[in-house]
VMD Tcl script that draws the C-alpha trace (Angstrom):
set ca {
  {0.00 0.00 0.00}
  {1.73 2.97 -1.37}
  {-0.86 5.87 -0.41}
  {0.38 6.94 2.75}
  {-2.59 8.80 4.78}
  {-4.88 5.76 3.13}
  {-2.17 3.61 4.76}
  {-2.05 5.61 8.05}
  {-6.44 4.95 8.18}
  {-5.77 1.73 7.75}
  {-3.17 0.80 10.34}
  {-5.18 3.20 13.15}
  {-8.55 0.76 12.26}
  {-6.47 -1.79 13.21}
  {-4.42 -0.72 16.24}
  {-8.23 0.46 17.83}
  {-9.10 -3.60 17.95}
  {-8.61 -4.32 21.25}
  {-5.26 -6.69 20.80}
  {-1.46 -6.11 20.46}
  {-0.16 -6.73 16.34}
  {3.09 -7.86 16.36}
  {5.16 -5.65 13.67}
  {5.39 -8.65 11.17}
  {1.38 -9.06 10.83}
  {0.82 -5.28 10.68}
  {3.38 -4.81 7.56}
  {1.95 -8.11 6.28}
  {-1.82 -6.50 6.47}
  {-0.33 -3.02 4.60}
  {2.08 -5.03 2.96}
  {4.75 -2.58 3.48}
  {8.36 -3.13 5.19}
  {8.51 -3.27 9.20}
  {10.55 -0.24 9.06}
  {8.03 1.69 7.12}
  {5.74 0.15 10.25}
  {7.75 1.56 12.51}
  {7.78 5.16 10.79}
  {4.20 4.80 10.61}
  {3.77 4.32 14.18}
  {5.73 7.38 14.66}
  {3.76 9.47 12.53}
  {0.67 8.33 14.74}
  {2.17 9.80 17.89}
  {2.91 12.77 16.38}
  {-0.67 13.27 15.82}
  {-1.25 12.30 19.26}
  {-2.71 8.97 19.05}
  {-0.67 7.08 22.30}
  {0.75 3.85 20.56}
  {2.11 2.17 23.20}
  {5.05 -0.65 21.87}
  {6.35 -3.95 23.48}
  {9.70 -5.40 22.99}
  {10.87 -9.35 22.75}
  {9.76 -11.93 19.74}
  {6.23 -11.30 21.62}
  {5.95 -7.72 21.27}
  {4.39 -5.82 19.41}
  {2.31 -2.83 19.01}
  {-0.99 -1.15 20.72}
  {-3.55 1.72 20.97}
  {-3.38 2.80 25.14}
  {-5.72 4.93 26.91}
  {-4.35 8.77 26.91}
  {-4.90 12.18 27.48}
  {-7.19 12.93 25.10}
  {-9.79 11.25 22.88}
  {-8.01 11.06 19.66}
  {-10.44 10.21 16.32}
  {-11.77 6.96 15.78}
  {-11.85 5.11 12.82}
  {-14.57 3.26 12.65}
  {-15.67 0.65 9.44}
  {-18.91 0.38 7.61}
  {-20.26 -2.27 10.35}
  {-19.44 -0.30 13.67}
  {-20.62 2.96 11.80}
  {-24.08 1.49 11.37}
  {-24.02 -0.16 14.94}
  {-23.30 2.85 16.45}
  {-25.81 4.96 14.45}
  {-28.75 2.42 15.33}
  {-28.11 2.17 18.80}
  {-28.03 6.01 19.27}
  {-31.29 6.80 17.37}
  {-33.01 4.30 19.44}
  {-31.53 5.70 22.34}
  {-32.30 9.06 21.58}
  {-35.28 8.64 19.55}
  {-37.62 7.60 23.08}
  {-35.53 9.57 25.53}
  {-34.09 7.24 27.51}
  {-32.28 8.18 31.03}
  {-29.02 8.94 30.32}
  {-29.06 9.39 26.62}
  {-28.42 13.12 27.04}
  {-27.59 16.24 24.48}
  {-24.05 15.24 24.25}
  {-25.23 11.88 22.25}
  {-27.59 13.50 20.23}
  {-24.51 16.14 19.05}
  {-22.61 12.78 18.95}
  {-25.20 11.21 16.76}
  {-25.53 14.28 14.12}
  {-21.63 14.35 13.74}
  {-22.09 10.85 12.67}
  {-24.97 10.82 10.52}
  {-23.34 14.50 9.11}
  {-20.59 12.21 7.43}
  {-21.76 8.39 7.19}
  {-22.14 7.62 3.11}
  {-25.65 7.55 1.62}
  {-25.10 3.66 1.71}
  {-24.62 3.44 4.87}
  {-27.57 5.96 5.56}
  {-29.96 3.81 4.12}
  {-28.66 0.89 6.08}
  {-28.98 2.99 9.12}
  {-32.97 3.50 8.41}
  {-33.69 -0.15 7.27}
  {-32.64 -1.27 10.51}
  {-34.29 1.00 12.45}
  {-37.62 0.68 10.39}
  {-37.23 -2.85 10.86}
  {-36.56 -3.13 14.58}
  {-39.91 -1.96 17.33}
  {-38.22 -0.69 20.68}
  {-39.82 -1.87 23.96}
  {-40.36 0.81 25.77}
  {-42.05 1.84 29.22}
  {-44.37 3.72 27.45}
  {-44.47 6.58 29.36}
  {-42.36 8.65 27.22}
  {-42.53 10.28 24.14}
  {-41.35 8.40 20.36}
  {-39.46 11.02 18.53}
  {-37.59 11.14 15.31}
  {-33.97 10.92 15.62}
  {-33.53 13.11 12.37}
  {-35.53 15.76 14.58}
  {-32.89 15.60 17.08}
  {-30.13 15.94 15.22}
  {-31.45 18.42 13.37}
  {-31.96 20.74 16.39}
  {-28.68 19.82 17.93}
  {-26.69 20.47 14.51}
  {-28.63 24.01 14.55}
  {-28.05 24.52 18.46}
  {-24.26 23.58 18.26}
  {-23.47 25.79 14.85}
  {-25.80 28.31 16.19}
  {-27.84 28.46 12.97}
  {-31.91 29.82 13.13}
  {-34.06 27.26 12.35}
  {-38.00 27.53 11.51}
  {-40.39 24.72 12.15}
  {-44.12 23.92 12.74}
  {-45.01 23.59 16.14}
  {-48.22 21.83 17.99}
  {-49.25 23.20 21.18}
  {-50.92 21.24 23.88}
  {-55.08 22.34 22.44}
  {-53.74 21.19 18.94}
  {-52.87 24.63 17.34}
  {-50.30 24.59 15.07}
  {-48.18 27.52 14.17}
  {-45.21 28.17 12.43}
  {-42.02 29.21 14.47}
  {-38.61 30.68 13.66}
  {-35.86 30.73 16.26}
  {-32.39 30.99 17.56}
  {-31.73 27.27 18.90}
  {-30.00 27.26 22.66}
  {-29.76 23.70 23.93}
  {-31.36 20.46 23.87}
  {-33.08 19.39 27.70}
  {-33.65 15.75 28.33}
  {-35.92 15.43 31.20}
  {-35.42 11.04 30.75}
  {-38.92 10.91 29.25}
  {-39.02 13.84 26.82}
  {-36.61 16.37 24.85}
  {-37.32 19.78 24.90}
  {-35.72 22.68 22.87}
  {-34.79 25.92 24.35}
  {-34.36 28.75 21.94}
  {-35.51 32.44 21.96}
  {-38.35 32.58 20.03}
  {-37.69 35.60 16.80}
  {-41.38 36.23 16.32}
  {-42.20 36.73 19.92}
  {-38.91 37.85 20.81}
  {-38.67 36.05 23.87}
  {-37.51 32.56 25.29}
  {-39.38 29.80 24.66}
  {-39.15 25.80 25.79}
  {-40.61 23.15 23.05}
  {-41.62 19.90 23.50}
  {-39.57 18.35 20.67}
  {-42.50 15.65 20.00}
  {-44.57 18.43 19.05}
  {-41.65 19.72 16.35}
  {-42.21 19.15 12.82}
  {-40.64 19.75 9.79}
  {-37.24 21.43 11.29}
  {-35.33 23.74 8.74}
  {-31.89 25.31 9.51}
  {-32.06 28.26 7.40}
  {-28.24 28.86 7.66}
  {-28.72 32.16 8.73}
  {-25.49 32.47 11.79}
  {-26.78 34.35 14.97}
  {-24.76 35.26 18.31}
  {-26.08 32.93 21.57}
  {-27.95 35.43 23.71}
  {-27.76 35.19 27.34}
  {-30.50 33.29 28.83}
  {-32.50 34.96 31.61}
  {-30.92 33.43 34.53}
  {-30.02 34.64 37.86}
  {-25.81 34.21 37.52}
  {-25.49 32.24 34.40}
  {-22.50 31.96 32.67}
  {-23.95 30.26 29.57}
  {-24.15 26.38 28.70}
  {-26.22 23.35 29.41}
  {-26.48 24.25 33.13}
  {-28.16 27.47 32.59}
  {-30.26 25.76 30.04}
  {-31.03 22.88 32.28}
  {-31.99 25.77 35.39}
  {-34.20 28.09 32.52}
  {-36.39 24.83 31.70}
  {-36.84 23.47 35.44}
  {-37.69 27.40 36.03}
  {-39.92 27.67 33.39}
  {-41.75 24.24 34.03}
  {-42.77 25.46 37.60}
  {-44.21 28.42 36.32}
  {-46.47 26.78 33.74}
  {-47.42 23.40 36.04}
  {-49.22 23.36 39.56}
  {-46.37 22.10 42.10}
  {-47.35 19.01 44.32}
  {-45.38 18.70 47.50}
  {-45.17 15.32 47.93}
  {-45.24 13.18 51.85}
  {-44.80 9.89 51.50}
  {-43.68 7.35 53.79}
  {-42.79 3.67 52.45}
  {-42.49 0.29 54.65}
  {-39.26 -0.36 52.87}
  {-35.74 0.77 53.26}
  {-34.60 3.61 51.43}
  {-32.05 2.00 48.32}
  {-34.96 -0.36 47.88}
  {-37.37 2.76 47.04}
  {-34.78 4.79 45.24}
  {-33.88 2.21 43.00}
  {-37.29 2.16 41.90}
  {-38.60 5.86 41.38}
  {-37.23 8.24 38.63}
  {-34.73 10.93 40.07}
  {-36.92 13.40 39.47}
  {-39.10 12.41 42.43}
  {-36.81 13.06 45.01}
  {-34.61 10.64 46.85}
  {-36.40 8.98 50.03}
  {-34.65 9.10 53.56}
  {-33.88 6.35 55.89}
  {-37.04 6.77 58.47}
  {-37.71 4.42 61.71}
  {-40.96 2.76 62.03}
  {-43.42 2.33 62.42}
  {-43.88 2.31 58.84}
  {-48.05 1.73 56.93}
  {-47.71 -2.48 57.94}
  {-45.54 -2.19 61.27}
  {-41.86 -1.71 59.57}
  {-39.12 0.62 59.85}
  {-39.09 2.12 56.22}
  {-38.03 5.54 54.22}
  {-40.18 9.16 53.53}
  {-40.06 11.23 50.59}
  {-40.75 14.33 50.53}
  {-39.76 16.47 47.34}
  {-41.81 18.54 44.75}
  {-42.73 17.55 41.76}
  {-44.32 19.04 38.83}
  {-44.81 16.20 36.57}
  {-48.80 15.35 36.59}
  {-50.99 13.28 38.78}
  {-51.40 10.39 37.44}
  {-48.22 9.84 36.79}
  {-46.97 10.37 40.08}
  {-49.82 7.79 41.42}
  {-48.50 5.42 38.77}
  {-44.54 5.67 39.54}
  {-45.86 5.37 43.56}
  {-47.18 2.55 42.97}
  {-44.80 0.60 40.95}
  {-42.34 0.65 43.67}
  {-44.15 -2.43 44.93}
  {-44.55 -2.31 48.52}
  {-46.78 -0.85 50.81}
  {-46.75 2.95 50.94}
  {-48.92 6.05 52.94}
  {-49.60 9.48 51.04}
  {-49.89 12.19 53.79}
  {-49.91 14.82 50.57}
  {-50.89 16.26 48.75}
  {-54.56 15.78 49.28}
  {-55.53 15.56 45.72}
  {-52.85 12.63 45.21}
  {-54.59 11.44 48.04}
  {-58.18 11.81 46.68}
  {-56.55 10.03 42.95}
  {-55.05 7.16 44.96}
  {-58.11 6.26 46.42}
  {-60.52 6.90 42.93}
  {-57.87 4.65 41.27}
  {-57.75 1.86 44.02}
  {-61.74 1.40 43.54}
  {-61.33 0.96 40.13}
  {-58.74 -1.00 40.15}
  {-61.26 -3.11 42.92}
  {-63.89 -3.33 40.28}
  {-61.92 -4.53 37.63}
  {-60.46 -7.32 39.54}
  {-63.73 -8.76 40.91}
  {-65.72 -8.07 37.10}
  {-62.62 -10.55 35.90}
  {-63.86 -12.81 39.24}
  {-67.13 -13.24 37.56}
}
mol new
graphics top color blue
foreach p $ca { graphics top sphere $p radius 0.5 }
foreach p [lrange $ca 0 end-1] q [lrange $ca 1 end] { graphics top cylinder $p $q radius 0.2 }
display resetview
């Protein structure tokens, strides 16, 4: 292989395979000298890839941890694995799937071949997530689409549906992506209402990028400094204002790991709390604020699966006990 930077690809795709190459096998592969090996190791460093080499008739040569995250090479197969498994990821808002692998996903998509491309959506058509269907399904091309906009800070114009149905056409100046684990939102100031606005990215349709460059504005935060942390702080801000708050009082007769491990963050965390607990045991309280709505709240209560008290909010209270005698009913119509 005479091309050289085609030659320096190839021997990086190989050094990132978990394994040492012995010198003789990688000029074998490249079928190129062991000196011109060597010089192409060298070369590597230089660009700061840490190449780490082993002497003895076992040594040989292999890609360490360093620094810095060099540039990955990646083939046609890990390209598409990668791709799938971050659309499906990011496509229902899964916990922990956050703006940093949506940016990661557009940078891929931005240069994968059309080939591969088409790979990438056959796959995905093909495959149907389980889910825990509280969430929202959203299209990965949406996604990226905003975070390409947000991180090149280029306007974008879409069509927007609000909560009665309404749709309206929007143009704005894309800030950050918010993943609140079972929904995306997009903050951006808002150039028709010239203000700052939070979207629920499910509702987004048809997302342009109209290449038009802006300047990030400040967000309205007490102290910001700019980022995903004043983004994060606008959205929480602006949720409270637009949902009632319930201040939750709940104690559990169960320890406290045992009812963390099963409630979403955004509940709160439960504290250790002597009994007597709702059936005699020593157990764990929560109390936290939540603004997510009240069913949901009964539901996630509930699915911790042991025996639990609400001592508020009253109308969680007054839910919990509508729900129970339904539930009541539609065990004993199955009875008969």
């Amino acid at each position: 292989m005479t091309d050289t930077p085609a030659r320096l690809l190839k021997l990086l795709s190989l050094l990132q395979t978990p394994r040492e190459w012995p010198g003789g096998e990688l000029a074998e592969r490249l079928d190129v000298s062991p000196r011109t090996v060597r010089r192409d190791i060298d070369r590597l460093r230089e660009l700061g890839y840490p190449v780490e080499a082993s002497r003895g008739s076992l040594g040989g040569y292999r890609l360490v941890a360093g620094a810095a995250m060099p540039p990955l090479v990646l083939d046609d197969e890990e390209a598409v694995a990668i791709a799938v498994g971050l659309r499906a990821g990011a496509g229902h808002a899964i916990e922990g799937v956050d703006e940093a692998s949506v940016r990661a996903l557009a940078k891929l998509e931005q240069v994968l071949p059309s080939r591969l491309r088409h790979r990438v959506s056959a796959l995905q058509n093909a495959t149907v997530p389980l889910t825990r269907g509280d969430g929202a399904t959203i299209d990965p091309q949406t996604l990226t689409t905003l975070a390409s906009a947000a991180t090149g800070q280029e306007a974008l114009r879409f069509s927007y549906r609000s909560g009665d149905g309404t749709e309206t056409k929007r143009q704005v100046e894309p800030y950050r992506l918010v993943s609140t684990g079972r929904r995306w939102y997009l903050v951006a100031y808002d150039l028709l209402r010239a203000d700052w606005r939070t979207f629920r990215v499910d509702r987004v349709s048809e997302p342009f990028a109209t290449g038009a460059r802006f300047t990030a504005r400040p967000l309205p935060v007490e102290g910001g400094e700019g980022g995903a942390e004043d983004a994060a702080r606008y959205f929480a801000r602006s949720m409270a204002s637009r949902l009632p708050e319930l201040r939750l009082d709940v104690r559990f007769a169960a320890p406290a790991e045992f009812v963390a491990a099963r409630l979403p963050p955004t509940l709160g965390v439960p504290e250790p709390e002597p009994g007597p607990g709702p059936a005699g045991e020593d157990g764990c309280r929560l109390r936290s604020s939540s603004t997510d709505s009240l069913e949901w709240v009964a539901l996630r209560l509930a699915l911790v699966d042991c025996e639990f008290a609400v001592q508020g909010p009253p109308q969680l209270v007054a839910y919990l006990e509508s729900l129970g005698a339904r539930l009541t009913r539609a065990a004993s119509h199955g009875k008969g």
